[in-house]
ZALO-509868 format. One record per residue (C-alpha): y, x, z; residue number from 1. Coordinates in steps of 0.2 Angstrom, whole numbers, plus 5000, padded with zeros to 4 digits. Last residue first. Example, Ala and Ser with C-alpha at 12.3 -4.5 7.8 and 13.67 -1.06 7.14 Angstrom:
BEGIN
py;px;pz;num
4995;5068;5036;2
4978;5062;5039;1
// end
This chain:
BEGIN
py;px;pz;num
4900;5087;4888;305
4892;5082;4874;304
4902;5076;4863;303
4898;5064;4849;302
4912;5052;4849;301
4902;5036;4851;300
4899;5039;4866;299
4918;5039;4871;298
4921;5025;4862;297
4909;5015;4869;296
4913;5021;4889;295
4932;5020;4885;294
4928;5001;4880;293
4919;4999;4896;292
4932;5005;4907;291
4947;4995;4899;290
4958;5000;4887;289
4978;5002;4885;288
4983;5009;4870;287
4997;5024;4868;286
5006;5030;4854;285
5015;5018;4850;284
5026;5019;4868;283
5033;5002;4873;282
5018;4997;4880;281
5019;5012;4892;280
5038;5009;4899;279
5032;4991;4901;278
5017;4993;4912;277
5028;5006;4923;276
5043;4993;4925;275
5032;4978;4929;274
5020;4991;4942;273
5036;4998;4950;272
5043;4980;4951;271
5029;4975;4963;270
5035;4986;4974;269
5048;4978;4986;268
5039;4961;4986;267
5022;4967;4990;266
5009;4969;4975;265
5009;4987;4976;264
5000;4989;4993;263
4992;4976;4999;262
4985;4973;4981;261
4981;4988;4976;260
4984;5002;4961;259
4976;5014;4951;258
4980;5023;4940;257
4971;5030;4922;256
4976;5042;4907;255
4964;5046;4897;254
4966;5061;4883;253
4963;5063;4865;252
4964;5081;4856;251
4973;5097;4859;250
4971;5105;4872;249
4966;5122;4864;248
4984;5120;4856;247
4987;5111;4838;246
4998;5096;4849;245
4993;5078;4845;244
4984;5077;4862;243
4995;5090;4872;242
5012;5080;4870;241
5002;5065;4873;240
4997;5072;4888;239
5013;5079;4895;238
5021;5063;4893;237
5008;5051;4900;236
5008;5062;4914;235
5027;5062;4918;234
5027;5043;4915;233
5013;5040;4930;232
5020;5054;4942;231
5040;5046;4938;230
5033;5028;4941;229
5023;5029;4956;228
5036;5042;4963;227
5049;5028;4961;226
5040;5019;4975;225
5046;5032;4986;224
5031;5046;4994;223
5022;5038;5010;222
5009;5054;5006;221
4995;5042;5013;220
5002;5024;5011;219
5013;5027;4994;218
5006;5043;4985;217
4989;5044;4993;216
4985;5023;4992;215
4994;5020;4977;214
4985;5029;4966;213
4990;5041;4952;212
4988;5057;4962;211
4967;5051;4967;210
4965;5045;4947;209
4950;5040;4937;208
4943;5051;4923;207
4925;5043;4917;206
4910;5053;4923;205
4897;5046;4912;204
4879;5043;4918;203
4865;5055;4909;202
4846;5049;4912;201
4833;5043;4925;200
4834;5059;4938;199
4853;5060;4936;198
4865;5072;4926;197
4884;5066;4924;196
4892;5067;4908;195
4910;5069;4903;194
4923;5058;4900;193
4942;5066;4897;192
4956;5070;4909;191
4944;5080;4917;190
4937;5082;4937;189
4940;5064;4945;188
4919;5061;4949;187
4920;5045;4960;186
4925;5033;4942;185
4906;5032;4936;184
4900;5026;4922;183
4883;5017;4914;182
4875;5008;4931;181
4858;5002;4926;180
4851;5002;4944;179
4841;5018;4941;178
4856;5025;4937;177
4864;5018;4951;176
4851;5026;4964;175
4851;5043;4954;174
4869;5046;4956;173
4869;5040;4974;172
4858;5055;4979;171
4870;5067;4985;170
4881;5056;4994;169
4894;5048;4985;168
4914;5041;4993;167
4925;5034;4981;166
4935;5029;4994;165
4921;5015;4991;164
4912;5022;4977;163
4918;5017;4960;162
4904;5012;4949;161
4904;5005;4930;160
4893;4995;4917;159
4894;4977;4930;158
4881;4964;4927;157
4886;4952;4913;156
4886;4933;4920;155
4903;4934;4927;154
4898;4927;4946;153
4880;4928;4947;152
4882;4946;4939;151
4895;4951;4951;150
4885;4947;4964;149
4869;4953;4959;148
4876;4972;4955;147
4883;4972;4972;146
4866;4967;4981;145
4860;4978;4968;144
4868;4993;4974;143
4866;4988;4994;142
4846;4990;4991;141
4848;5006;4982;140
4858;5012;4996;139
4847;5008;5012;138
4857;5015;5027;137
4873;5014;5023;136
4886;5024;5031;135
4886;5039;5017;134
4893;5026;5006;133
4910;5023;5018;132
4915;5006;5018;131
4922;4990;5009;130
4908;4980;5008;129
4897;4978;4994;128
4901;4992;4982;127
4915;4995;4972;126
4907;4988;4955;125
4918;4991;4940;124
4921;4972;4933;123
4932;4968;4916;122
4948;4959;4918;121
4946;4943;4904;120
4960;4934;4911;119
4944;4919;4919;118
4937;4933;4930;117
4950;4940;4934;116
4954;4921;4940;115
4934;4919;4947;114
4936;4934;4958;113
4951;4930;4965;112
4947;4911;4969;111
4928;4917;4975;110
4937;4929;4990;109
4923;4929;5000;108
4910;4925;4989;107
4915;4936;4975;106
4923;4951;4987;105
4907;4954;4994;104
4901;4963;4977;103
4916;4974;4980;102
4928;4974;4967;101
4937;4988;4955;100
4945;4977;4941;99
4946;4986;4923;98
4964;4980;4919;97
4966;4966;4903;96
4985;4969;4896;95
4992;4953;4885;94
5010;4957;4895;93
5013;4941;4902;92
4995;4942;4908;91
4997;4959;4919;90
5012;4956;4927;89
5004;4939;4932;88
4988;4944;4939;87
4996;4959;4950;86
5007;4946;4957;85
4992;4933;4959;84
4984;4949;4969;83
4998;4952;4981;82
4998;4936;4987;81
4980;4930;4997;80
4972;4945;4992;79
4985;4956;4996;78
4991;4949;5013;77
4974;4950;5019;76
4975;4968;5017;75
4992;4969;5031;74
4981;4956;5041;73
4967;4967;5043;72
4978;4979;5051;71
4988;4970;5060;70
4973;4962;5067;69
4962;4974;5073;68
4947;4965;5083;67
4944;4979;5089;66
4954;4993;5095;65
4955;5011;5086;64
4962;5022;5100;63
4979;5031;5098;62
4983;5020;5113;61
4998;5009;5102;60
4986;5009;5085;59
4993;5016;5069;58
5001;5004;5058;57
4996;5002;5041;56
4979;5008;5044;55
4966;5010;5031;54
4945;5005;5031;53
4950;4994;5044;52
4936;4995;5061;51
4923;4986;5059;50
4922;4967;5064;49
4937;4959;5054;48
4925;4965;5039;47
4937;4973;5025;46
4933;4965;5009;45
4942;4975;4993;44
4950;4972;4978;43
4954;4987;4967;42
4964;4985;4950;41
4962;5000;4937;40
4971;5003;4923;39
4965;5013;4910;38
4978;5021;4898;37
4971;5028;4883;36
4982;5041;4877;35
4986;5049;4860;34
4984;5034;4848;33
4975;5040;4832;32
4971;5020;4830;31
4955;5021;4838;30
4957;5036;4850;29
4952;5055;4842;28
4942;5068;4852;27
4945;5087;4848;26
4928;5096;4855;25
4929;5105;4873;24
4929;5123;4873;23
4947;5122;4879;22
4944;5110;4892;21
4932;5124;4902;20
4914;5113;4902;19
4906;5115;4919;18
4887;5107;4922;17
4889;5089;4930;16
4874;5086;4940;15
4872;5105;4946;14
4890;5108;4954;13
4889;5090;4959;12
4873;5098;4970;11
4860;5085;4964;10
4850;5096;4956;9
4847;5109;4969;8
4846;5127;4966;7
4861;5129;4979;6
4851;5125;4990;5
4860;5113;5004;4
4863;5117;5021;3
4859;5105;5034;2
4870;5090;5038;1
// end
């Protein structure tokens, strides 16, 4: 890739202008709740055919080998077990996750899709197919396909976009705003929202998580599932702590994680999600929301950042 102008506007740098956080305004949460807490489910469709986005276990010749089964398998897993976990922790508790999907995922998984679905989850589009964005060839194309999909299926199209490994090249702003995409989750840089330049209008940088996801703290870092927990607990602490503070960080913060089915809906983990859900709902000063919600309330707030 040739070297790019630092005049040009879709530099990240250039899209989303700096704002230090102590020159941000105070925001305030419904309720005066300190921390909004935005869960995110991901559910993916990896193609027997490509090689697997993530490995489990690392192939005998160091070589990727297709077709790769174990691989595959240790995702199939989630989809056809790991996800009714996640469903059920979820409902017994009255909490309604922003689900992360890939367009494909709502014919080739239709029973997962139509059960989020049917609990009210709300749906981020993840792309079609589970796979780098900079791979594909016709991106606007592949954003509505995505956009369709989940359309056809809910009936709403979707408001936010999470980039497969939350991968962007530099023009893929412009190609969802132009598709009617609201919020992004690929832009992790504040604990608040803040707004993305594009060539048809602002989209808002909402604050996903890369620390509080399972994939680089339990598959990538292969950390305890404890960590999970402590990381997620530690954070909510600090921030409420800041939030109702009078410091220059003071003010309403978002707290997100991210979690998925192969790898917290197995046996041994699932119990970190149960005990992490709980330990927040028993804080009053927290509510749970999901991305669209946070994209209202946030827009309705009055900052400009």
């Amino acid at each position: 890739m040739s070297e790019i102008p630092r005049t040009d506007r879709r530099r990240p740098e250039n899209r989303l202008a700096y704002r230090a956080a102590i020159d941000r305004p105070r925001l305030a949460l419904p309720g005066a709740k300190a921390v909004a807490v935005w869960p995110v489910v991901n559910v993916e469709h990896w193609l027997i055919d490509h090689p697997m986005p993530r490995q489990i276990l690392v192939p005998p010749t160091a070589a990727t080998l297709l077709p790769d089964v174990p691989n595959w398998a240790w995702h199939e897993y989630g989809m056809r077990v790991g996800f009714w976990r996640f469903l059920e922790a979820f409902a017994v508790r009255g909490i309604r996750p922003t689900l992360s999907i890939n367009g494909s995922v709502c014919t080739a998984y239709p029973r997962v899709a139509a059960a989020a679905h049917a609990a009210g989850w709300e749906f981020m589009a993840h792309g079609f197919e589970q796979g780098p964005t900079h791979r594909i060839e016709d991106q606007p194309g592949m954003i509505a396909r995505t956009v369709a999909a989940i359309r056809d299926l809910t009936g709403a199209a979707p408001r936010g976009w999470l980039g497969p490994g939350l991968t962007e090249t530099l023009d893929t702003p412009d190609h969802l705003k132009a598709a009617g995409i609201e919020y992004v989750g690929d832009f992790v840089v504040d604990d608040r929202p803040a707004r993305i330049a594009t060539a048809h209008g602002p989209l808002v940088a909402m604050p996903y998580s890369v620390e509080l996801n399972d994939i680089p703290l339990l598959a990538i870092q292969h950390h305890r599932a404890d960590e999970f927990v402590e990381r997620a607990l530690a954070q909510c602490d600090r921030l409420a702590r800041e939030a109702v503070g009078d410091g220059p960080l003071s003010g309403a913060k978002i707290m997100s994680f991210a979690i998925h089915p192969y790898i917290t809906g197995v046996p041994h983990r699932i119990g970190l999600l149960e005990r992490l859900l709980d330990a927040l709902l028993a804080r009053p000063d927290v509510v749970f929301l999901q991305g669209g919600e946070l994209l209202d309330w946030y827009l309705g707030t009055g900052d400009d950042a």
